[in-house]
N, C-alpha and C positions, 0 to 999 in steps of 0.2 A: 669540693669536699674530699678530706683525704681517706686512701682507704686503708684497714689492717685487713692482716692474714693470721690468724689466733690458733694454731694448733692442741690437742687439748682438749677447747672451749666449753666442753660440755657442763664442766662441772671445776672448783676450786679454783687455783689462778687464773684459770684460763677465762672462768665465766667472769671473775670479776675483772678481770682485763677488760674486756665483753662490754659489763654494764659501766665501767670507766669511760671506757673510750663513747663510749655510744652518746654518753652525757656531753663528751665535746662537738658533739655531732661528725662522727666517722662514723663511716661505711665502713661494714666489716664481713670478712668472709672468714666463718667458722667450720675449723675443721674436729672431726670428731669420728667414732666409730658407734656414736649413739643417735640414730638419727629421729629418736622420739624426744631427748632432751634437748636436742639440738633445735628442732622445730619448734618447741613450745619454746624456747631462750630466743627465735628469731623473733617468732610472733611477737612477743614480748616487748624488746627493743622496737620492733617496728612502728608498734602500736604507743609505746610512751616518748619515743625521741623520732620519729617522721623519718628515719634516715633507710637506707639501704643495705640489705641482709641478705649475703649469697650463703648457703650451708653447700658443705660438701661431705660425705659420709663417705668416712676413708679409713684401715684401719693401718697404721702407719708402718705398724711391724711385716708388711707384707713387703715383695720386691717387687721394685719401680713401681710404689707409693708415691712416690712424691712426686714423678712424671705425671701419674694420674694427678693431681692436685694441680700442679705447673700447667697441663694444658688445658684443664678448664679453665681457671684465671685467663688464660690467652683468650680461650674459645669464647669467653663472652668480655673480653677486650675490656680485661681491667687492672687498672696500673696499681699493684700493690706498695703502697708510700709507706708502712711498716710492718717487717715479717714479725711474729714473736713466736718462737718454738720452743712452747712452755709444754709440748705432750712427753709423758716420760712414766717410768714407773721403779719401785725399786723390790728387791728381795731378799729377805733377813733368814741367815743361817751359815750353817758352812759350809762352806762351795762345795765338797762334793756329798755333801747328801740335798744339796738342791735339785731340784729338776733343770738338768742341762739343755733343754729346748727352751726353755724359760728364761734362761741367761742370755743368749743369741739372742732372743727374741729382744728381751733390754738392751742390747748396745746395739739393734736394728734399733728401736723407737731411739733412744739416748742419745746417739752417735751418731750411725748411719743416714737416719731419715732429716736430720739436724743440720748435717751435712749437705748432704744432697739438696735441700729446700732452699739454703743459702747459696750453694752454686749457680742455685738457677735464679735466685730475684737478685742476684746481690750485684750482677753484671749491666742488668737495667738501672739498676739505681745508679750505678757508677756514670753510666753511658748520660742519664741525667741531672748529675750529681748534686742529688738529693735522695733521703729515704733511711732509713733508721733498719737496724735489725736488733730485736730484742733476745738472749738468748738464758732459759732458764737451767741455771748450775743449782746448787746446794754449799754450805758450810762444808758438807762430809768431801768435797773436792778440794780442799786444800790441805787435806793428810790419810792414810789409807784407812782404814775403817774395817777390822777385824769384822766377820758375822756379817758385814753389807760391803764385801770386797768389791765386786761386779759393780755394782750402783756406784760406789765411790767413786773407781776408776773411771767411771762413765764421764762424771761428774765433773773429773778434775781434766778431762779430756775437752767436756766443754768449756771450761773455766780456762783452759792456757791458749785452745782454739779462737775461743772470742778475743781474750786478748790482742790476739799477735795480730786478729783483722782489724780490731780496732786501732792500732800503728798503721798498717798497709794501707787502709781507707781513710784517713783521717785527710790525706790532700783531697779525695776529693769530694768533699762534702757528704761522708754516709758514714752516720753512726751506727756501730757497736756497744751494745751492753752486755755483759754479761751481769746477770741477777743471780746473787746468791743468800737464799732464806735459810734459816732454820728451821725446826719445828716449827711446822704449820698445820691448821686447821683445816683438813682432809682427809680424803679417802685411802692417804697414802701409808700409813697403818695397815690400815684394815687390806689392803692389794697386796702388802707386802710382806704379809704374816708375822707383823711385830710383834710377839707375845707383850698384853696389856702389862704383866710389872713393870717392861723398861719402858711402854708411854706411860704409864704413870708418875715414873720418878723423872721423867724429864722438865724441864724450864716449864714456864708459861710458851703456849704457842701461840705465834703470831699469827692473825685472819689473815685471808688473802688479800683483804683489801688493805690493808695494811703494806703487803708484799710489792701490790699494785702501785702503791702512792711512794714508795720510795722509789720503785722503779723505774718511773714517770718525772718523780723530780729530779734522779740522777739523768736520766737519758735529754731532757733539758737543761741539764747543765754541762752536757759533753762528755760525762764521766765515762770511765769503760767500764769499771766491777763498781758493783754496788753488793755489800755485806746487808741482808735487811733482819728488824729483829731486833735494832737494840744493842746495848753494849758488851751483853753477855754473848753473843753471839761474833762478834768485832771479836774479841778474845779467845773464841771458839777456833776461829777462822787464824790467827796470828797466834798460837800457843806453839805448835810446829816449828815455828823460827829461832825459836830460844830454848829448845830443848832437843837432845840427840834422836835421831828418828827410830832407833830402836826403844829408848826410854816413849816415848809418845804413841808408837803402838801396842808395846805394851797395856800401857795405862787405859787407851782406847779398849783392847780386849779385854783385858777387867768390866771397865763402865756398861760396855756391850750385850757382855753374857749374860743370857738370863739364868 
């Protein structure tokens, strides 16, 4: 039985990653800094799909985070068959009247911890060559994003990172995805102090489980980026390419401001 590593998982992609994967019968260790959601999402899966439920209570933005995670997986001798480092957060305003320890702390969880997580499974997998790594980007990564500049950046850091592994690994049997949703149905508003007019006026958002099932059909078909979301979102992602990069953040900073 294969297992994942779901960072996150507590709650949105992460959990419906979570209740996907479970349904195939994987074994999954959830990481999270909630360790009352986390418990009750173990019990859960345990109890409806018979399978195997390590939680690890971690809070990602801390240093050597993810050694802690890394050596538990060792310490109870389990071979992680797909990483997905879906934990992330973002923060709307102007960079400098945001809280500067707040930002650090986003390209620790975005980046940093993202990074590091892959360093350490991604040499096992090589060494076995088998094993997937899933890595969650956004739309706002393939152009800069006035008002959510840090998260952007973060974003588009994941988004060129997974790529270039997904090249480097592709001999020898370990995929790369990077996932990039749109507007989605979560907490990521409300964390990120969106003022409600611009979630209002935005698209239909896409569930996670939604997010989850493109994800899943692209990473079984080898792909390395997947746009998910729809078409409108496909055009979100590729508007950048056909228009001068100062015309396009402009436009961005307009659509932005509340």
């Amino acid at each position: 039985m294969p297992t994942a590593l779901i960072t996150g998982a507590s709650g949105g992609i992460g959990k419906a990653f979570a209740e996907k994967l479970a349904a195939r019968q994987t074994s999954l260790v959830l990481v999270a800094r909630s360790e009352d959601k986390l418990t009750q999402l173990a019990t859960q899966l345990r109890e409806q799909h018979k399978i195997q439920v390590e939680i690890i209570v971690q809070d990602l933005t801390e240093t050597d985070a993810a050694t802690t995670v890394f050596n538990h997986t060792q310490a109870k001798d389990l071979t992680i068959d797909l990483l997905i480092n879906n934990a992330g957060f973002g923060d709307y305003g102007e960079f400098i009247e945001r809280d500067g320890e707040k930002q650090i702390k986003m390209l620790q969880l975005n980046v940093i911890a993202l990074v590091d997580l892959t360093h350490k499974y991604l040499p096992l997998m090589r060494e076995r060559r088998s094993g997937n790594i899933i890595n969650i980007s956004s739309i706002a990564g393939f152009q800069p994003i006035p008002y959510f500049c840090v998260y952007a950046a973060s974003k588009a850091f994941v988004l060129n990172f997974s790529e270039a592994l997904w090249a480097e690994n592709k001999p020898y049997g370990v995929g790369i995805l990077v996932v990039c949703p749109g507007p989605t149905d979560t907490n990521f508003f409300v964390g990120a102090d969106v003022p409600e007019i611009l979630v209002n006026k935005g698209n239909k958002m896409t569930t996670p489980e939604e997010v989850v099932n493109d994800a899943l059909s692209a990473l079984d078909k080898g792909k390395s980026t997947v746009v998910s979301g729809g078409i409108v979102n496909e055009a979100i992602a590729n508007v950048s390419r056909f228009l001068p990069r100062e015309t396009t953040v402009s436009l961005l900073e307009k659509l932005f401001q509340a």
